[in-house]
N, C-alpha and C positions, 0 to 999 in steps of 0.2 A: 676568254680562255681561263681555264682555271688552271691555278697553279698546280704543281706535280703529276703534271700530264691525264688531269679530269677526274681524277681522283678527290673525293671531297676531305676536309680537313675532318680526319676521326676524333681527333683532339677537342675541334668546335662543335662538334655531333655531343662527342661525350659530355661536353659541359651544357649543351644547353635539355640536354636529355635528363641531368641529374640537376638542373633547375629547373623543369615541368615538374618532378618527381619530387620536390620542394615546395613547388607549391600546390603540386596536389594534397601533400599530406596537410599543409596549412590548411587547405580548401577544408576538411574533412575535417581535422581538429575542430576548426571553427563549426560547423556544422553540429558535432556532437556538444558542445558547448550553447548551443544558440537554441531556446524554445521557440516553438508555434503552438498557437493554438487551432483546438475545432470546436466545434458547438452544434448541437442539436436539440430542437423542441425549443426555438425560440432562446436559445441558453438556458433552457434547465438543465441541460446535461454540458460538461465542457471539460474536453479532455486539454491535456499538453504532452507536445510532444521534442523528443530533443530533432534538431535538423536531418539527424540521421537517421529519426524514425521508433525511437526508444520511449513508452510510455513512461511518466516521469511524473502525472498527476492525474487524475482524475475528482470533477465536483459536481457533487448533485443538489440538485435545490431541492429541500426538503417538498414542495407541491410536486414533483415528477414520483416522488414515492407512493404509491397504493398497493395493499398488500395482496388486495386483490386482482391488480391487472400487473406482476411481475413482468412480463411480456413488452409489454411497451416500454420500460425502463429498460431492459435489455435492449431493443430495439435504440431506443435515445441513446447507450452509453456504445454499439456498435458503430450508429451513426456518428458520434461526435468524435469518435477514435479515426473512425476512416474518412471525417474532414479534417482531421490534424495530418493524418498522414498523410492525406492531397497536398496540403499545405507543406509538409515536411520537404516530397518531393518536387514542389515547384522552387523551395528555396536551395535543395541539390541542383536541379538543372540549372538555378542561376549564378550558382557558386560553381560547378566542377564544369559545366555546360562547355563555357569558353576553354577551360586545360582539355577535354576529352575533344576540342577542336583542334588543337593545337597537336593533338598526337594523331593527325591523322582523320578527323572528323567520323572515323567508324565506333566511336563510343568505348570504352573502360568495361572490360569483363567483369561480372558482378556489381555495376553498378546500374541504376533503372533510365539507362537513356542510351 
């Protein structure tokens, strides 16, 4: 039986709600602080990215450059952008994953899970 006639304690609600909320933003600090990387064309192309998703470098190995096939360097530096940001995302899921369980397992609106 719960105490005050089944009524849950708001009190214990509020506090463990405003410690999810503590460490969600942890979760997220740390994310935007934490690089990944992606790579494309064997690492001639190799972007970085912050955990949140934030391009933060980009390096090209002077062989991926030809002046006449621009195209495929575009191609390498799209590619290795969008395996940093697979990457960025797999270390969101692994960071915010378990708190967006924790509120319910229906997932954090605006976030990609």
């Amino acid at each position: 039986m719960i105490p005050g006639g089944g009524q849950p304690n708001m009190q214990q609600l509020l506090q463990q709600a405003q410690k999810m909320q503590q460490d969600l933003q942890r979760a997220q600090e740390e994310l935007a602080a934490t690089e990944v990387d992606g790579q494309a064309g064997g690492g001639l192309v190799r972007a970085t990215v912050t955990g949140s998703g934030e391009l933060r470098g980009l390096k090209i190995d002077p062989k991926a450059v030809d002046p006449e096939d621009t195209d495929t360097l575009a191609d390498l530096i799209v590619a290795a952008v969008q395996a940093a940001n697979e990457n960025a995302q797999t270390l969101q899921q692994q960071k915010l994953g378990p708190l967006a369980q924790g509120l319910g397992g229906g997932g954090i609106p605006g976030l990609p899970f």
